[in-house]
N, C-alpha and C positions, 0 to 999 in steps of 0.2 A: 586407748579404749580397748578392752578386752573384744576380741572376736573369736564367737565359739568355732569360725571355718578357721582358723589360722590355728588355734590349738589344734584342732583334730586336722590338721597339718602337719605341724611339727610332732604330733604323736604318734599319726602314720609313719613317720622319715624316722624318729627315732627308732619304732618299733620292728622296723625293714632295713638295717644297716648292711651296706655296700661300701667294702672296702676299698682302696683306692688304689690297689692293684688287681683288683676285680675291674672298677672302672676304666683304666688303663687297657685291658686287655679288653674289653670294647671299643674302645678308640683305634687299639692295633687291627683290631676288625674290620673298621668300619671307616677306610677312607673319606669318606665325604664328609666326615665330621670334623677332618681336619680344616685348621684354619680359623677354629671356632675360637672365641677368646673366653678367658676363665672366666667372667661372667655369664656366657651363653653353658659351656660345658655346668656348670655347677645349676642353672636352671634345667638344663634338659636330665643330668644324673638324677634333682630332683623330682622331673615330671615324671620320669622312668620309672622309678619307684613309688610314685603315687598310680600309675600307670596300672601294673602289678599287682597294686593290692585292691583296685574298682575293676580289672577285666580277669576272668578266670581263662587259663591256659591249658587247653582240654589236649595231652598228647595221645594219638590213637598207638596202638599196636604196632612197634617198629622205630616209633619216637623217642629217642632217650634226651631229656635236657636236663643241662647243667645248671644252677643260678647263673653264670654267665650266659649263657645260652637264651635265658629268660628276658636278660638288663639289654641283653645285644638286640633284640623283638621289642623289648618297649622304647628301645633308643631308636630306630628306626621308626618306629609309630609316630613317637612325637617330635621328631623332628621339624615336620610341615607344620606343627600349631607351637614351635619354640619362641615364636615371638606374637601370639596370636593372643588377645587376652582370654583368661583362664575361663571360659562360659561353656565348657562343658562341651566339645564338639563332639567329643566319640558318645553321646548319647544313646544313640541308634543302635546301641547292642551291647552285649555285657560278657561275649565270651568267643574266645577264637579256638577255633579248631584245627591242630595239624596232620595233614595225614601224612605219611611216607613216602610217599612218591606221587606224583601226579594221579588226579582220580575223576570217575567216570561224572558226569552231571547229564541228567535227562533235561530234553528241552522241547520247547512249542514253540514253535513259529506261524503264526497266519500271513501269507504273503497276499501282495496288492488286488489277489483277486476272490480272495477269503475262503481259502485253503486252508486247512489246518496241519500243519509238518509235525512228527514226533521225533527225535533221533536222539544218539546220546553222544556227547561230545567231551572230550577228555580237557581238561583245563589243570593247572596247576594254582588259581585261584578263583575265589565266588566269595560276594556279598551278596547276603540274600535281605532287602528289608526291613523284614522285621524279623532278622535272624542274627545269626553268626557271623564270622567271617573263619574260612575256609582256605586253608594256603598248604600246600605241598612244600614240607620242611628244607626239600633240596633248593626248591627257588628263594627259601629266606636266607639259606645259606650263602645262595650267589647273590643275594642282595648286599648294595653296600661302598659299593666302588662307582667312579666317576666314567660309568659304560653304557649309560640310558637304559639300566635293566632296574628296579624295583620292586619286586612282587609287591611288598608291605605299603609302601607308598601306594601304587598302585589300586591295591581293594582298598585302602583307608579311603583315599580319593573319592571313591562311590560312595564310602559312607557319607561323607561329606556332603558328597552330590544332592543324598536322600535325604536332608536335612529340610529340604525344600519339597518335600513328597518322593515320586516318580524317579529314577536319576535323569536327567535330561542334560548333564551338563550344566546347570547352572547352581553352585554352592551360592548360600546364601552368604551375599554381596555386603559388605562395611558400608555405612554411610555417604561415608567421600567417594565410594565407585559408583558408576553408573552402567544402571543394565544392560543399556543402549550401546557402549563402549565395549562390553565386555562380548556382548552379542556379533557386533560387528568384526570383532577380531579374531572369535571363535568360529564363527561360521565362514569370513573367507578363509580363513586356514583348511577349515574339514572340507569345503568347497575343493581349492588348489590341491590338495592330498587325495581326492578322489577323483578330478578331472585328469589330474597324473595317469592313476591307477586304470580308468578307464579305458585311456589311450594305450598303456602297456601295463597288464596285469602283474608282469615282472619286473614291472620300475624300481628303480632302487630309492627308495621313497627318504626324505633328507628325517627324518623319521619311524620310529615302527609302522608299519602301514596297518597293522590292529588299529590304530587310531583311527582308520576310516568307515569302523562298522556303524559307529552311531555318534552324536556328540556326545555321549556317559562316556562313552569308550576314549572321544576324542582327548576329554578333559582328563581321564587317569594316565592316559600316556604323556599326554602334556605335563602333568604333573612329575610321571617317574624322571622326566626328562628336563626337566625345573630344576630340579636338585643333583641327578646325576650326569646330568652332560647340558647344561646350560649352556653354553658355547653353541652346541648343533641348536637348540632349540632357538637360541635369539636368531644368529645368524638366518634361518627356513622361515619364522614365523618371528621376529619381533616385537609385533602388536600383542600376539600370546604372550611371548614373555613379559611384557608390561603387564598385563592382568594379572597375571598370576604373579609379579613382583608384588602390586597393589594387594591382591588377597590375601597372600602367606606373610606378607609385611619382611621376607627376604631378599639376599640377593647374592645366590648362589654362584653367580659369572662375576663378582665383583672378587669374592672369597677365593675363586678357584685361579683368577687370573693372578692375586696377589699370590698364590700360593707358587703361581709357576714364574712368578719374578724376585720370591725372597727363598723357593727351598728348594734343594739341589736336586731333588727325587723330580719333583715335577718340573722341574728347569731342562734337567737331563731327557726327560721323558719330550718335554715339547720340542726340544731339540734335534731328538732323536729321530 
């Protein structure tokens, strides 16, 4: 049966082609993709470039990209919905903005006793609502490897979050999960990660201790840290990593382990 979304599928992918030594040299990029098998890599080269041609890629002054540069931003995008069915998740906004280097963000704060704080705080990314997303080109760069660092993951995360209104930490949940489960294993975690912190502000937290500002915050660390260092996150918080295997329909500790028991980089490396 003809479907007009599957033509204007195949006419988008036709009409954006990406060679395969362009692809390649996002995978040389972009560790954590390893492991992926040819069916996964050929769905995610094509979300990439469906990616691409529905978000505008706004470079400020100082930003020079390459079309790999581009493919290597929207392979990290859609990595966390590579096996997520196709319903549209990055809805919540329609264009990403890079600046140069880390940049200034004004903020308000009302504290517990209805204070209003003004300050400006330097961040190297921001999701704003019903805006953009806002990332400092150097943190996408360092995005990408198996080191619990993700800018991209990281702000997509919120969008996601926002999909449900507010970001509160709760992305809107598949049928077969339950809220009640996902609640319980979110909040002891942000619980344990702030009763650390509280005790010693300089804890060496089994985690970013960012993760302890809010549960939005809780849930995009969790997430950078799902796909980039799976290992630290089950081993500290387990129950998280179950939810978030349940959500992203992943299972990056499975990938990463077979990776360090069939290939010699990562064999070497865990040995080392």
């Amino acid at each position: 049966m003809w479907s007009y979304r599957s033509w204007r599928r195949r006419r988008i992918l036709a009409r954006n082609p990406f060679t395969a030594q362009q692809w390649a040299a996002v995978q040389q990029r972009l560790p954590i993709l390893d492991g992926l098998d040819e069916a996964e890599n050929q769905r995610l080269r094509e979300r990439s470039v469906l990616f691409l041609h529905e978000k505008r890629i706004t470079a400020l002054p100082g930003v020079e990209l390459t079309r790999e540069d581009r493919l290597t931003l929207a392979a990290l995008a859609q990595l966390p919905l590579l096996h997520l069915p196709d319903l549209n998740w990055y809805q919540g906004f329609h264009e990403l903005v890079l600046y140069p280097d880390d940049f200034v963000s004004p903020q308000r704060h009302r504290d517990a006793a209805g204070v209003e704080h003004e300050y400006d705080d330097e961040r190297s990314g921001e999701s704003w609502q019903y805006g953009p997303v806002i990332l400092a080109w150097p943190g996408v760069k360092a995005s990408g490897g198996w080191d619990g660092y993700n800018l991209v993951i990281h702000e997509l995360a919120h969008k996601l979050d926002m999909l449900n209104g507010s970001p509160n930490g709760l992305p809107p949940l598949h049928r077969d999960m339950r809220q009640s489960d996902w609640a319980l294993a979110m909040k002891t975690a942000f619980d344990s990660l702030n009763a650390q912190l509280d005790q010693d502000p300089d804890a060496e937290t089994p985690i970013d201790p960012y993760a302890a500002e809010d549960p939005a915050e809780f849930f995009a660390v969790a997430s950078e840290y799902f796909f980039t260092a799976p290992d630290l996150l089950e081993q500290a918080f387990p129950a998280v990593y179950r939810q978030l295997q349940a959500f992203y329909r992943q299972d990056p500790l499975d990938r990463l382990k077979h990776l360090q028991d069939t290939h010699p980089d990562y064999r070497d490396a865990t040995n080392g």
